[in-house]
C-alpha positions in Angstrom: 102.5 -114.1 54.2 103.9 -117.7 54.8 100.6 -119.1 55.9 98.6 -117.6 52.6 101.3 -119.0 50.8 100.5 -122.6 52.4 97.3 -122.4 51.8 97.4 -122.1 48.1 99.5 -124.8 47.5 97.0 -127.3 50.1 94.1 -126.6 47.9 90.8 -127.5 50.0 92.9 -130.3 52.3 93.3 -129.4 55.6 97.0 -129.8 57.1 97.6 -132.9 58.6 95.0 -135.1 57.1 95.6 -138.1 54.7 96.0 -138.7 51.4 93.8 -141.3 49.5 95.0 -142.7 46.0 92.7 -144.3 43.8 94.1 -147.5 44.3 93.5 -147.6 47.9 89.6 -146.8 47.7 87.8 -149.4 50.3 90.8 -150.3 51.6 91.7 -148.7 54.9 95.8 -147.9 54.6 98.0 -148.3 57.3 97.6 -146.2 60.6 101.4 -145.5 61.6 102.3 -144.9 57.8 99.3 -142.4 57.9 100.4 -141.0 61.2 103.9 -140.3 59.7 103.1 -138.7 57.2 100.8 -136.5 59.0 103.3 -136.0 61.9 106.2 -135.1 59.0 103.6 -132.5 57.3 103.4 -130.5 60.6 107.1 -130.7 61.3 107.7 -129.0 57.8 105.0 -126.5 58.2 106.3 -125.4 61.7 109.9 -125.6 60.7 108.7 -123.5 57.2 106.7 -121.4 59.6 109.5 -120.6 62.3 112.3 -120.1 59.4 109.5 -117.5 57.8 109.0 -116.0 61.4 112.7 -115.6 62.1 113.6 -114.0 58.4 110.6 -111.7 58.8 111.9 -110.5 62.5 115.3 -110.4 61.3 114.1 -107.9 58.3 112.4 -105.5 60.8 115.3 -105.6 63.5 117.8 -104.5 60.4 115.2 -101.9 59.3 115.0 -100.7 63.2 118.6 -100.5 63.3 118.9 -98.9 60.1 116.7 -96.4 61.2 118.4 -95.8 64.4 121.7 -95.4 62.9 120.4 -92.9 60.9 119.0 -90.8 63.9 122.0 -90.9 65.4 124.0 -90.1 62.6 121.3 -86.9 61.5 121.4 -85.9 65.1 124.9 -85.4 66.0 125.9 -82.5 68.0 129.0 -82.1 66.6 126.8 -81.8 63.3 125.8 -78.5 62.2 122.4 -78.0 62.6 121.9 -81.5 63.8 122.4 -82.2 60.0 125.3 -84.6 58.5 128.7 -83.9 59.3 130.0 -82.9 55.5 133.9 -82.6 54.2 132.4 -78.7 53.4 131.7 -78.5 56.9 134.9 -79.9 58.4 136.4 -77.4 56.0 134.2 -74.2 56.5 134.6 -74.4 60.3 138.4 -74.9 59.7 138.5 -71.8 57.7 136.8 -70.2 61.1 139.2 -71.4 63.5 142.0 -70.2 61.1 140.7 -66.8 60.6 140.1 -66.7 64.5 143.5 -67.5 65.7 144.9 -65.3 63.1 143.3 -61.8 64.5 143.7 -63.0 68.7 147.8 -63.4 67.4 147.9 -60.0 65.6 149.9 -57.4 67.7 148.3 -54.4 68.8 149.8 -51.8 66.2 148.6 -54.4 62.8 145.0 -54.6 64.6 144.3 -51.1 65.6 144.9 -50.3 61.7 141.5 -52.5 61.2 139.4 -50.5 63.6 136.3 -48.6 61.8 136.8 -45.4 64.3 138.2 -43.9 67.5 139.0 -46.7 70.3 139.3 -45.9 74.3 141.5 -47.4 76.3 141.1 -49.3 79.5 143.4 -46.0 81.3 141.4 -43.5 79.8 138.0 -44.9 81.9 137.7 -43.4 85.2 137.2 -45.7 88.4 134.0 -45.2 90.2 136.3 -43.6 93.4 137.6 -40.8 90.3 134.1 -40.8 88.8 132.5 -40.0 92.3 134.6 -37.3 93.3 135.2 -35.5 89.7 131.8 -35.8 89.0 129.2 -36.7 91.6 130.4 -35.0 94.6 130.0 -31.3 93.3 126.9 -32.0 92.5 125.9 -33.3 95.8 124.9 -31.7 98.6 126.6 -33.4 101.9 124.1 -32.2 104.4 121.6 -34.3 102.7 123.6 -37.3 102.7 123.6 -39.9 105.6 126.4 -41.5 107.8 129.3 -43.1 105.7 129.6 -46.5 104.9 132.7 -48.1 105.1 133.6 -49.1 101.7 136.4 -51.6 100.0 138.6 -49.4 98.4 140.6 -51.7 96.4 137.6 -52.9 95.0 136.4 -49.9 93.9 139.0 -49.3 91.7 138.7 -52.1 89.7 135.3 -51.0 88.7 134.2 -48.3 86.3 130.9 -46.3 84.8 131.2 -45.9 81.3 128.9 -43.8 79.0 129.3 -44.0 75.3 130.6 -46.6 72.6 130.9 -50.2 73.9 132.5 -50.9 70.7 135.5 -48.5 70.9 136.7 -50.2 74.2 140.0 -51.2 73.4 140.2 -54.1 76.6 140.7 -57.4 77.0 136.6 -58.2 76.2 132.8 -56.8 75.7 129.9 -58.8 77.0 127.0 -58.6 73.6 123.2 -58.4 74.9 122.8 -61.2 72.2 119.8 -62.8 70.9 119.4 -66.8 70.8 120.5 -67.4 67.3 123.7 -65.5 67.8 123.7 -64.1 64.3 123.0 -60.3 64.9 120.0 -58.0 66.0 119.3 -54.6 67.1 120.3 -52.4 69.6 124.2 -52.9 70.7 124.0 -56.7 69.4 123.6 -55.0 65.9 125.9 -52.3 66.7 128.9 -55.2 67.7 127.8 -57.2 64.6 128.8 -53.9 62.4 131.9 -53.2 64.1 133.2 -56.5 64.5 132.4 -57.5 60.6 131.4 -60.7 58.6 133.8 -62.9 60.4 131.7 -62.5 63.8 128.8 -64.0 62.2 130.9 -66.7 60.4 131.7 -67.7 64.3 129.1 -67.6 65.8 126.9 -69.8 63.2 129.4 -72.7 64.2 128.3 -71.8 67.8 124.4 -73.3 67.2 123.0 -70.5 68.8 122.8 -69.5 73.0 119.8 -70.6 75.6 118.7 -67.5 77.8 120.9 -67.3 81.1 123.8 -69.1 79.4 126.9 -67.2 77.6 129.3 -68.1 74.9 132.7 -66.3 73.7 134.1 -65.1 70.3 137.2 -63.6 68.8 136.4 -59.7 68.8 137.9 -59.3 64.9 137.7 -55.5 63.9 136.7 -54.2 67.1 139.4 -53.0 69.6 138.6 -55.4 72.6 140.3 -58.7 71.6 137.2 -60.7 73.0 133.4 -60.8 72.4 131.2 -62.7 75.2 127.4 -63.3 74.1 124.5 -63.6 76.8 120.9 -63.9 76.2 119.0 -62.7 78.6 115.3 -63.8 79.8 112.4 -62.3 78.4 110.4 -60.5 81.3 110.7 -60.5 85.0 112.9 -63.8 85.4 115.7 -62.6 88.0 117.6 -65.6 88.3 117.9 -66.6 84.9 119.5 -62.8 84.1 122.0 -63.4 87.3 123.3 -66.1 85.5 124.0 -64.1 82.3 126.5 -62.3 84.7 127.9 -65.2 86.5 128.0 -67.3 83.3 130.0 -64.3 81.4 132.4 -63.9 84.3 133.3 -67.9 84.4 134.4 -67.1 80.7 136.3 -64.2 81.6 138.0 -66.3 84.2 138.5 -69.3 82.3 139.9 -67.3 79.7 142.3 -65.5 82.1 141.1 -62.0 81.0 141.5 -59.2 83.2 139.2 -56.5 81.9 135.6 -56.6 80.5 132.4 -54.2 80.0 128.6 -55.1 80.2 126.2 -53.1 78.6 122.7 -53.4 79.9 121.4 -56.8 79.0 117.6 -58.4 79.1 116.2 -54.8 78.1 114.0 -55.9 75.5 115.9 -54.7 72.6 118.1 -57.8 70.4 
């Protein structure tokens, strides 16, 4: 742009040569008077052209950092969405966190009044010692069975086989087979979703979803257990991403200092 701009004010003269009046045809002018001027046409040409140069760099760098600031701004994490952090935002996820604290606060009699059915307490599960002898051992036949193995007691009590309702465990949490959105499916992530209510989903859309292996934790709302942990397990055969659905849900669980939780089944092709 500056050196088109040069050249239509030059007509055909090239830069740097002289000027000839009319009165000085046939006479030859002076050389260093000449040479000045030439030598004071190319200083003002290369100081026009740096000045040019330096406001045309300075133009791109402020639309590069424009642009920049923008990405960072539209890319936030703390955004929702990688969107614009809004005052409608700030507020919505306010309302969240207020809802949320209000239900883990309530005392056991005002919550079980919002349960949809029947709830089972964490005394009413048998241990897998009870659950072996009341209900496995009559049906086995000894003689068939090898040497026994010595066995940790004390941890066998603290675990348990549960068939029914994961959503009428009244305990401390529930582990959800979820999807990776977070926002409800089939099979029990559906069934939680329904149980829990609308304020689930509210949570968990301020959550920006969960990557296969990884687990994140809720407020349980209507359902008796106080806590909801999701998990997404791997689609097919990919062992060691569903171990860490297990070990990623227990590091809530002890983070959280809970001391009771139930997994359903999880990475069996059903969200």
């Amino acid at each position: 742009i500056v050196q088109r701009n040069m050249s239509a004010g030059t007509g055909n003269k090239k830069a740097g040569s002289k000027e000839v009046s009319p009165s000085t045809v046939g006479k030859s002018p002076p050389k260093s008077k000449t040479k000045a001027k030439s030598k004071d046409k190319n200083a003002e040409s290369s100081s026009s052209k740096d000045s040019s140069s330096s406001h045309v760099e300075d133009k791109t760098k402020t639309a590069g950092e424009t642009e920049t600031s923008s990405e960072v701004r539209d890319t936030s994490p703390s955004s929702p969405k990688g969107g614009r952090v809004t005052r409608q935002n700030i507020r919505k996820r306010e309302e969240v966190e207020e809802i949320r604290d209000k239900y883990l606060s309530m005392d056991l009699k005002s919550k079980r009044k919002l349960y949809k059915g029947t709830y089972i307490t964490l005394e009413k599960i048998k241990t897998w010692p009870d659950y072996f002898r009341e209900d496995l051992q009559q049906k086995t036949d000894k003689s068939k069975l090898g040497k026994e193995k010595e066995v940790r007691e004390d941890l066998n009590q603290k675990i348990s086989l549960f068939q029914g309702d994961i959503t009428t465990l009244e305990i401390d949490a529930i582990v959800n087979a979820a999807n990776e959105s977070l926002l409800g499916g089939g099979g029990v992530d559906g069934a939680i979703h329904h149980a829990a209510g609308p304020h689930l989903r509210s949570e968990c859309a301020t959550l920006h979803g969960c990557q296969p292996g990884e687990a994140k934790i809720t407020c349980g709302y209507n359902l008796p257990a106080k806590y909801i942990i999701h998990t997404v397990g791997p689609r097919g055969e990919k062992p060691q991403v569903l171990n860490q659905c297990y070990t990623h849900s227990l590091d809530l669980v002890r983070e959280h200092k809970l001391t009771s939780v139930a997994f359903p089944c999880i990475s069996t092709g059903i969200f």
